[in-house]
N, C-alpha and C positions, 0 to 999 in steps of 0.2 A: 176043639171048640170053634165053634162059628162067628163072623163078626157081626155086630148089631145089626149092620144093610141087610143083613140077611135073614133074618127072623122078621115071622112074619107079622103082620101089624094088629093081627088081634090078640097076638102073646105081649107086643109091647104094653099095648092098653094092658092087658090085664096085669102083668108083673112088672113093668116099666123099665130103666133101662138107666144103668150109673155107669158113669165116666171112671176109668180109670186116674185115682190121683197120683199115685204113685212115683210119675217120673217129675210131677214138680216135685215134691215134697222133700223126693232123694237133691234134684238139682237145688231146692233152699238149704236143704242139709249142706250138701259141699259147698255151698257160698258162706253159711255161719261156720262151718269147720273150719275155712281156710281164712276168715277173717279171725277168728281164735288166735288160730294156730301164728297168725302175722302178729297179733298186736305181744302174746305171749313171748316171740320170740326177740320182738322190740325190748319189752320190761326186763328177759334176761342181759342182752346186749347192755344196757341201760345199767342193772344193778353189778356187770362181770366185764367191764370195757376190756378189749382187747389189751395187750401186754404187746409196746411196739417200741425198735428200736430203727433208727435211723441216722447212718453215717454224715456226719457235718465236715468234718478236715481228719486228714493227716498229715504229718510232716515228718519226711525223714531225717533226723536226727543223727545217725551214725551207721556204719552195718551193723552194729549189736542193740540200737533202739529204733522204735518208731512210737510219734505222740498220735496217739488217736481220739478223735471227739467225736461224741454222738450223741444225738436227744432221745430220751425216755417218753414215754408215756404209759401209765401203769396208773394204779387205783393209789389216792391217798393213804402217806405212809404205809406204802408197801414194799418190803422188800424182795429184789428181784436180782435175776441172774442173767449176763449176756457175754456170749459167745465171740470173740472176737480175733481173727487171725489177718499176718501178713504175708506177702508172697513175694515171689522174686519174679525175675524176667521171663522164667519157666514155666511158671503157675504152682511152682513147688511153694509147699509152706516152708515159710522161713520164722513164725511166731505164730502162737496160740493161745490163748488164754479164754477163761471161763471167769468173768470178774461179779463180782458182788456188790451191787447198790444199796446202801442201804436206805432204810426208810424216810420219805420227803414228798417233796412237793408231788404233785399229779404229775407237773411238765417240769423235764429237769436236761441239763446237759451235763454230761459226764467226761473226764477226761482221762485217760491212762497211759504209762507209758509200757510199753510192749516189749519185752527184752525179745532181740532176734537172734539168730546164729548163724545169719548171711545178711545182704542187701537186699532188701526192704524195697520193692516200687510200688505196690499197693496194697491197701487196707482195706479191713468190709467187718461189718456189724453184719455175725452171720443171722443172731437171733438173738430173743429175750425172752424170758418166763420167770415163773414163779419159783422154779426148781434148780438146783445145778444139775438135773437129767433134762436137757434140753432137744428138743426135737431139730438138731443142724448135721451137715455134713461133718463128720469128724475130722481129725488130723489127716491132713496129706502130706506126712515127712519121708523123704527117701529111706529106702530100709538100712537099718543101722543106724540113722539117726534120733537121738532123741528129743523131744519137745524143749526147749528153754525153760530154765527153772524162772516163775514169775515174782514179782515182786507183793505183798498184802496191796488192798485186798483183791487181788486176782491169784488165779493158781491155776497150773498146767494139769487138762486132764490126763492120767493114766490110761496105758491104751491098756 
């Protein structure tokens, strides 16, 4: 196909000569897709907030405890699950626990005490969710060893 310059000008007269719309039309297209797709994904954020946890203190209490504190934020009265281990000098787990919140405030802080099976130098809020199948690193206990039995309502998960 030839461009318009090129036809000669008593074919324009006679048949006349239209502009391609097409790449606005596509370019308005993906400007209202993508403002959709934004405000959409605002309204689910919005009705489905994140599930977050975040370590506040710990204190080491003895070789066989540590007290650990972290604030929640989750959807009103929701009960949620968070992941929580201690380590040693090594980076070995020395505690583990999967504890259970139950349903309250939006914002809340949480306290528990972590039974260990060595000395404790740090704590971590590995994650939180709606599940006790939580998406975190698992246990890292040396082999042969087994997890610490937890106290309610926290419990060691099963490898």
């Amino acid at each position: 196909m030839t461009d318009h310059v090129s036809i000669p000008e008593h074919l324009h007269a006679r048949y006349g000569h239209k502009k391609s719309h097409w790449p606005r039309r596509f370019a308005l297209g993906l400007v209202a897709l993508s403002v959709a797709g934004l405000i959409g994904f605002t309204q689910y954020r919005v009705a489905n907030p994140s599930i977050e946890g975040e370590l506040v203190s710990f204190n080491v209490i003895s070789a066989k405890q540590i007290d650990v504190s972290w604030k929640v934020q989750r959807k009103q009265d929701q009960e949620i699950f968070c992941a929580i281990r201690a380590q040693d000098i090594r980076k070995t787990d020395v505690g583990y626990a999967i504890v259970r919140i139950v349903p309250g405030e939006k914002m809340a802080q949480v306290s528990y005490s972590l039974t260990t099976n060595g000395s404790a130098v740090l704590a971590e809020v590995l994650g939180c969710g709606a599940s006790k199948e939580l998406r975190v690193p698992p246990p890292n206990f040396p082999p042969g060893v087994q997890i610490p039995i937890q106290k309610t309502p926290g419990f060691a998960p099963q490898p």
